[in-house]
N, C-alpha and C positions, 0 to 999 in steps of 0.2 A: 726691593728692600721695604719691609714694615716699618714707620715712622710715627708717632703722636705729632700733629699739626693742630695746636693749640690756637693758634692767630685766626685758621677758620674758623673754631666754632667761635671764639671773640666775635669777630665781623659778623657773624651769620646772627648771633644773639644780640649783638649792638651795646658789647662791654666794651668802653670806652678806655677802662681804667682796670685794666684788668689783675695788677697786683693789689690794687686797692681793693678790687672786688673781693678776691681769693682769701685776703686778710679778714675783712669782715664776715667771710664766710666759714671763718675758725680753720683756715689751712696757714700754716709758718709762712714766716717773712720770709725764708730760707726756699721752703719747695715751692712757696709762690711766685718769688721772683725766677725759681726753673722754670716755672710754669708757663709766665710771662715772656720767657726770653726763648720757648721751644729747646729748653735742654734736658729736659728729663727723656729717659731713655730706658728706664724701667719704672714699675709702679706696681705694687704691691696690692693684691685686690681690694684690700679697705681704700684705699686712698683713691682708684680705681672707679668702684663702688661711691664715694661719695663728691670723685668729680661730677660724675654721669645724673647723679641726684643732683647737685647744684645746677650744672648747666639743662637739665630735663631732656638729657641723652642716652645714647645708647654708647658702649665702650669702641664702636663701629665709626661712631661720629667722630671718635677722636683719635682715628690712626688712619692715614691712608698708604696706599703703597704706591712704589714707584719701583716699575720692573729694573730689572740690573740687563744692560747691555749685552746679547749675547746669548741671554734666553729668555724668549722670550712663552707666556705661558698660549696656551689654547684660547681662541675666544669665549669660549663655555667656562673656563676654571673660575670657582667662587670669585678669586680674589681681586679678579679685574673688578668687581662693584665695590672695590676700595680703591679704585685709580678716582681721581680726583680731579673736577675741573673746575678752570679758577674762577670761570666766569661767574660763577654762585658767589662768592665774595664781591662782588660787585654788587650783588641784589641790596642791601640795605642802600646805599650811595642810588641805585635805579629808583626806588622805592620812594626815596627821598626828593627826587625830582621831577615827580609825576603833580599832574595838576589835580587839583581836589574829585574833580568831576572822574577821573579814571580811579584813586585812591576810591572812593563808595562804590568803584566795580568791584576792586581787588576786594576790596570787605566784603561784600556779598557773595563774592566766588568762593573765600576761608570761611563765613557761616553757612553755606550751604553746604560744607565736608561735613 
């Protein structure tokens, strides 16, 4: 099943506040709090379109899948690079607990991309 998992890209960006975010970033009080709350379940390409611009995503970053029991797909089929592991939601909380001297590796290892 295809799903929008809004709460990763939150974590993964380190929005704190995320209906508050979605507000000030000129989306309703209405689709934001869907937003917020992982209920939205369709989305129309403008809105689509200027999540992906707000959060500095791809519309890939904000749906993962989760095969349905019973069939299951090939290893090779696209859509397994939308299966999702959670461990990446933990990265900012890792990030956050590292001590200064490893924090100017991790900086040197993202300016050298």
């Amino acid at each position: 099943m295809l799903r929008y998992n809004f709460t990763r890209i939150f974590k993964a960006k380190a929005i704190e506040r995320p209906y508050t975010y979605l507000c000030k970033a000129g989306f309703s009080e209405n689709f934001s709090s869907k937003v917020k709350n992982n209920l939205v379940n369709r989305l129309n390409l403008d809105l689509l379109e200027r999540l992906c611009e707000c959060f500095g995503c791809t519309p890939n970053d904000l749906m993962e899948w989760v095969p349905d029991k019973g069939s299951p797909l090939k290893p090779d089929h696209p859509l397994n690079e939308l299966r999702r592991n959670e461990k990446i939601l933990d990265l900012t909380a890792a990030i956050n607990s590292l001590p200064l001297s490893k924090l100017e590796k991790i900086e040197k290892l993202i300016s050298d991309e």
